[in-house]
Structures are given as C-alpha cells and as structure tokens.
C-alpha positions in Angstrom: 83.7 91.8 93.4 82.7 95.4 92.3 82.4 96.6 88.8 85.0 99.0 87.4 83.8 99.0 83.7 83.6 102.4 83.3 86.4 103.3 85.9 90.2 104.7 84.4 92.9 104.1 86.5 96.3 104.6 86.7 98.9 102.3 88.7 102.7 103.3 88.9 105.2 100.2 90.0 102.8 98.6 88.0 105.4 95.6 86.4 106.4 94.0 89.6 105.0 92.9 93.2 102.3 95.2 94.7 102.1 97.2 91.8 101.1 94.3 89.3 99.2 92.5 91.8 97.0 95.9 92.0 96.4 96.5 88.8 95.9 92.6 87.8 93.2 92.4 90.0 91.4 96.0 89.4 91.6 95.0 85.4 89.9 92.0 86.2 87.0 93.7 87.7 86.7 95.4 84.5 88.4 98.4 85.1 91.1 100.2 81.8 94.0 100.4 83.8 97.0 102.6 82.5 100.5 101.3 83.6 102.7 104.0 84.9 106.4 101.7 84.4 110.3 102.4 83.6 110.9 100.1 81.8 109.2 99.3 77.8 110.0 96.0 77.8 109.0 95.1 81.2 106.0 97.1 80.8 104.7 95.1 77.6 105.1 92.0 78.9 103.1 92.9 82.1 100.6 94.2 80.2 100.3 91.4 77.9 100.0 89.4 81.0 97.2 91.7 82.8 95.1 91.3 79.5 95.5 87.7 79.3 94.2 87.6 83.1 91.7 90.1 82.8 89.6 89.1 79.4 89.9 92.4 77.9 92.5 94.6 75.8 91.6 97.7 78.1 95.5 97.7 79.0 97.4 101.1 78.0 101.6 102.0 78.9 103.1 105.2 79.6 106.5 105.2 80.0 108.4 107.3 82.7 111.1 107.4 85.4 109.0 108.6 88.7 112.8 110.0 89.7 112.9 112.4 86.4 110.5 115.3 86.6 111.0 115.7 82.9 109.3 112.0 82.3 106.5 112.5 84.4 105.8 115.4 83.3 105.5 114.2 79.3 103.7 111.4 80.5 101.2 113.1 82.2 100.7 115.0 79.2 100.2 111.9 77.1 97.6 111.2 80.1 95.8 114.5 79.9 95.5 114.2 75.9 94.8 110.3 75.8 91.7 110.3 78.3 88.7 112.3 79.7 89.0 111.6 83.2 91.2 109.5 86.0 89.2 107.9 88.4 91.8 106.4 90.8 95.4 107.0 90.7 97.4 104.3 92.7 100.5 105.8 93.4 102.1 102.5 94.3 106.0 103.2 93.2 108.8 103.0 95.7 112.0 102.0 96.4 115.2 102.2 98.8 118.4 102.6 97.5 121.6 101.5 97.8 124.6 102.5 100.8 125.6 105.3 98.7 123.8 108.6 98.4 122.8 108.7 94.6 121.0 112.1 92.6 117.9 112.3 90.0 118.7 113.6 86.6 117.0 116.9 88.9 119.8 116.4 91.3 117.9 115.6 94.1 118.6 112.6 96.3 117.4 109.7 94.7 114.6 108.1 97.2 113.0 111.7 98.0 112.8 112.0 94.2 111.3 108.4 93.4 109.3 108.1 97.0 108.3 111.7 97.5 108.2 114.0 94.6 107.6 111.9 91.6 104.3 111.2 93.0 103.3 114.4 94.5 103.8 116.1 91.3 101.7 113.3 89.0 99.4 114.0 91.2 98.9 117.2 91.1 99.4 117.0 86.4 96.9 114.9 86.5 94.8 116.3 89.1 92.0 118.1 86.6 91.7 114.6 85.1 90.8 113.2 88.9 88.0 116.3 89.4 86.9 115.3 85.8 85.9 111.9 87.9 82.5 111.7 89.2 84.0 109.9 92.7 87.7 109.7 92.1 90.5 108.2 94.8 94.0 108.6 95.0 95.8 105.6 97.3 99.5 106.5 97.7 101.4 103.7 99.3 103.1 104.1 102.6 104.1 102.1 105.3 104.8 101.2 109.2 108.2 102.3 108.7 106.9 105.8 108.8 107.3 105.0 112.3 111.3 105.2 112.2 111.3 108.4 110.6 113.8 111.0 111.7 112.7 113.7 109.0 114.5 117.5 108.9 112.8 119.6 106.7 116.0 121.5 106.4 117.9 118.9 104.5 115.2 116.7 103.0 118.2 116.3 100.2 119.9 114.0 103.2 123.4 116.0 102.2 124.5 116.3 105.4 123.7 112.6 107.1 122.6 110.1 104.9 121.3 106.1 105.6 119.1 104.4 102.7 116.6 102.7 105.8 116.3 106.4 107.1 115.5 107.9 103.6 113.0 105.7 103.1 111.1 105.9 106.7 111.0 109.8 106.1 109.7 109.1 102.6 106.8 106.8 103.6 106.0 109.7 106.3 105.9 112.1 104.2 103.4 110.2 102.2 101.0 110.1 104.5 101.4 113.5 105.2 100.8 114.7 101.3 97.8 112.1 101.6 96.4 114.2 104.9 97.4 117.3 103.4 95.5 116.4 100.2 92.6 115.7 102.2 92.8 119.0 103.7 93.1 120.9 101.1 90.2 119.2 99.4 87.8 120.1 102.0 89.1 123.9 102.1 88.4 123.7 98.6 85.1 122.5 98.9 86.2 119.3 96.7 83.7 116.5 97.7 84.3 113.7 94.0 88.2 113.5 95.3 88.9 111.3 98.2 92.5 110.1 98.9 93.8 107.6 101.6 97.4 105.9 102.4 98.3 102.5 102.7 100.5 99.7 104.5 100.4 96.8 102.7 102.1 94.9 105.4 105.8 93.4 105.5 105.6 92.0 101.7 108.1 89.2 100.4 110.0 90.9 97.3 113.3 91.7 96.4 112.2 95.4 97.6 115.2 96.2 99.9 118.1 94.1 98.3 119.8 97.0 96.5 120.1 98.7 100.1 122.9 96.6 101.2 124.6 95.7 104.2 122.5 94.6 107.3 118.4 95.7 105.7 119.3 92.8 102.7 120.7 90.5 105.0 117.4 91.0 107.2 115.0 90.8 104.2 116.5 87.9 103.1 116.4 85.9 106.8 112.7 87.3 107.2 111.1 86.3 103.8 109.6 82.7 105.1 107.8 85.1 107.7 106.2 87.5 105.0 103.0 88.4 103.6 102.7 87.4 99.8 102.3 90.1 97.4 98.9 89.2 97.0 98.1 89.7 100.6 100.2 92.9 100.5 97.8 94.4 97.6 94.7 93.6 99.6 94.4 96.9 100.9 95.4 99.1 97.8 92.5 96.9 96.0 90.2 97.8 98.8 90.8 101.2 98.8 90.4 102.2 95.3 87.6 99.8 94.3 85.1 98.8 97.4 82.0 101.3 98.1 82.5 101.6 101.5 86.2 103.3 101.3 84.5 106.4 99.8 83.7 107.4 103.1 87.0 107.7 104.4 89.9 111.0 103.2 93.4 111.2 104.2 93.3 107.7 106.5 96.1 105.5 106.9 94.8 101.7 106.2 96.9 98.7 107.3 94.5 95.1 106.9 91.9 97.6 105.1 91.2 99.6 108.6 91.9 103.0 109.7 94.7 103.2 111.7 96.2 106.3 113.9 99.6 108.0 112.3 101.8 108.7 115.9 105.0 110.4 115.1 105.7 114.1 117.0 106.7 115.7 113.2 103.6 115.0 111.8 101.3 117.9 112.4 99.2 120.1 110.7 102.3 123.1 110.3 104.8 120.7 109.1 102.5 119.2 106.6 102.1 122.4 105.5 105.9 123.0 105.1 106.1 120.0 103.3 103.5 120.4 100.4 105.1 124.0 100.1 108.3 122.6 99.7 107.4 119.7 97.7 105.7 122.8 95.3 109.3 124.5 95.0 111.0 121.0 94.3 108.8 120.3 91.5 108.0 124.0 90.4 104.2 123.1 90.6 101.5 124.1 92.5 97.9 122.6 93.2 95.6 123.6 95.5 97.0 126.4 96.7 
C-alpha cells in the first residue's frame, strides 16, 4: 500500500459508490482527502465515516453543486485559500438524468453541466494549486459507454434531439478528450509535475442510472447480480492516483488499471481542440491556453 501522508487530495462524488470507495481507501493510506459533495448532511456523515476507517481526522468538506458554476467556483476559492497545494484531483462526479431534458442554474443541459463542465472548470480553479504539487495527477472518470457517443459539437446543449443514455455517452467522451487534451497541453507547456489519466471503472452495481427511466433502469436493475462491486469499480481510480508506476503514463484511458486504446471517429486531435475551446466559453475560463 503506498504512503500518501503528505499527499492533498480532492475527490468529487465523494458520499456515495465510487466516489467514497476512493477516497476511503486513499485516506487510509494516509492521505488528507477534501470531499467535494452536494449535500452537508450527506457529506458529514461520510466523512465521519472515512475518519473512523482511516485513523486520522485529516477529513475536510467543501460544499458545491458540480452543475452550478457559481458553487464551484466559491469552493474552489475556499480550496485555493484553505491549502498550499493539490496533489491529485479525482474528478469522480457523474450522473445521467432523467427522460426529460432538465437546465443548470447556468442554463445549460443538465448532464453536460454535471458530467462535462463542472469538472473542466475545477480543474482548471484549482489548477495553480496542482503545479504547486511536486508530482500531481488528475483522474477524471469516464467510461466504455464513450463508445455509444453520437457527439455534435454544434448542439452540445442537446436542444434539438435529446436522450439521457446519449447525453451521457457524449459526456464520458468528452472526458477523455479534456483528459488527452490536458495532456497535450501540458507537454506544449513544458509541464512535467502534472500528469492526468481517465478511467472505466467497469459496469459498477449502484443506483447510478435509476433516475433515467424507462428501458436504462429496467436494464440496471436486471443486470446488478452481473456487476462489479463498487469496490472493484474504484480499483482503478485508487491505482491511478496513488501507485508509483502510473506516473509514467498522461492522458491514457485505464479500464482493470491498463492502458487501453480510445476508438471513436470524433475523437481527434481538432475536435479536442474545439471542445476545450468551447468548454473555455461555457465556463468563461481559460487554462492553458
């Protein structure tokens, strides 16, 4: 097991499944973790639970809606005032939504706002605190169902055709593209301490995927004896952001904590680049330019 002590970092969908899984285990190797959650109460007792499991206090909370820009923005300025550096940011959050096509208090579709842009911009608020790092990692969750992704630049807002499974499949692409994107940009910049990689945890038995409805539900529910645990699902986010040997790898895709090749015809170099431009106008950031 490899010693975090002196390692910060920050875990979003940290009170449930994955999320809790990752940071339970990452605090028990020592490291602080900071839980990135929705919800206070939830978010206390998790963390009363993680400190309990872990020995130590080194615990913290910050409160935010991935979905409202406004949230993560003040809590990634509580970050940047609370603590000198982040060493590995776990952007773990995501969801799929319901049969109807619901908005973020920024108006935008509601999975592209949890899935997409809530994490591109905490990355990029927080990203001085990851170069502050002597190695640092960012691990954003993905998964196979990139492979059903039927993405149009043109109305990432889904106004003109929208399906929950479909937003989500374009979501998880697109966060593997921000993580090769990121990676790219890194080397342009001649950025060696930042590494990040993406993950699929596998086919994980949760309630993810009830609120969708309709035929997803009834297939989540008829697969769960079939599923990975959470724990199992977690493996590879706990790999990534804690073993020595996954410092040698930038914008990867991991599934059973081994590279795997991203094949989809919209992911290339020029459409990544579209979408981290466009992800800068949605959020009204920029990083790395």
């Amino acid at each position: 097991m490899p010693d975090l002590q002196d390692h910060i970092i920050l875990v979003t969908g940290a009170t449930s499944g994955i999320g809790k899984v990752t940071a339970t285990e990452l605090a028990k190797m020592g490291a602080q973790v900071v839980l990135l959650a929705r919800n206070a109460d939830k978010a206390a007792a998790t963390q009363r639970e993680i400190r309990a499991a872990a020995g130590h206090d080194r615990v913290d909370v910050l409160l935010a809606d991935l979905a409202d820009q406004r949230q993560v923005r003040q809590a990634a300025a509580e970050f940047n005032a609370r603590y000198p550096r982040l060493d590995v940011l776990v952007n773990n959050a995501g969801l799929i939504f319901g049969a109807q096509r619901q908005l973020s208090a920024d108006g935008y579709e509601l999975g592209l706002a949890t899935n997409h842009l809530g994490p591109f911009l905490l990355t990029a608020l927080l990203f001085d605190k990851l170069r502050a790092s002597e190695a640092a990692r960012v691990i954003n969750l993905a998964s196979m169902g990139y492979k059903l992704a039927k993405p149009d630049l043109a109305d990432m807002q889904s106004a003109r055709s929208y399906s929950a499974p479909r937003i989500y499949s374009n979501t998880k692409l697109y966060n593997i593209m921000f993580t090769q994107e990121l990676a790219r940009r890194l080397r342009a910049h001649g950025i060696s301490n930042v590494i990040t990689n993406a993950v699929h945890p596998g086919v994980v038995a949760s309630n993810f995927g009830a609120s969708a409805g309709g035929w997803l539900a009834r297939l989540a529910q008829l697969a769960r004896p079939f599923l990975l645990s959470v724990e199992q699902g977690a493996e590879t986010s706990i790999y990534l952001a804690s073993a020595p040997e996954a410092a040698a790898s930038s914008g990867g895709y991991f599934a059973k904590k081994r590279a795997e090749p991203v094949k989809h015809p919209f992911n290339t170099p020029e459409h990544a680049r579209q979408l981290w431009e466009l992800s800068e106008q949605l959020t009204g950031t920029s990083f790395l330019a």
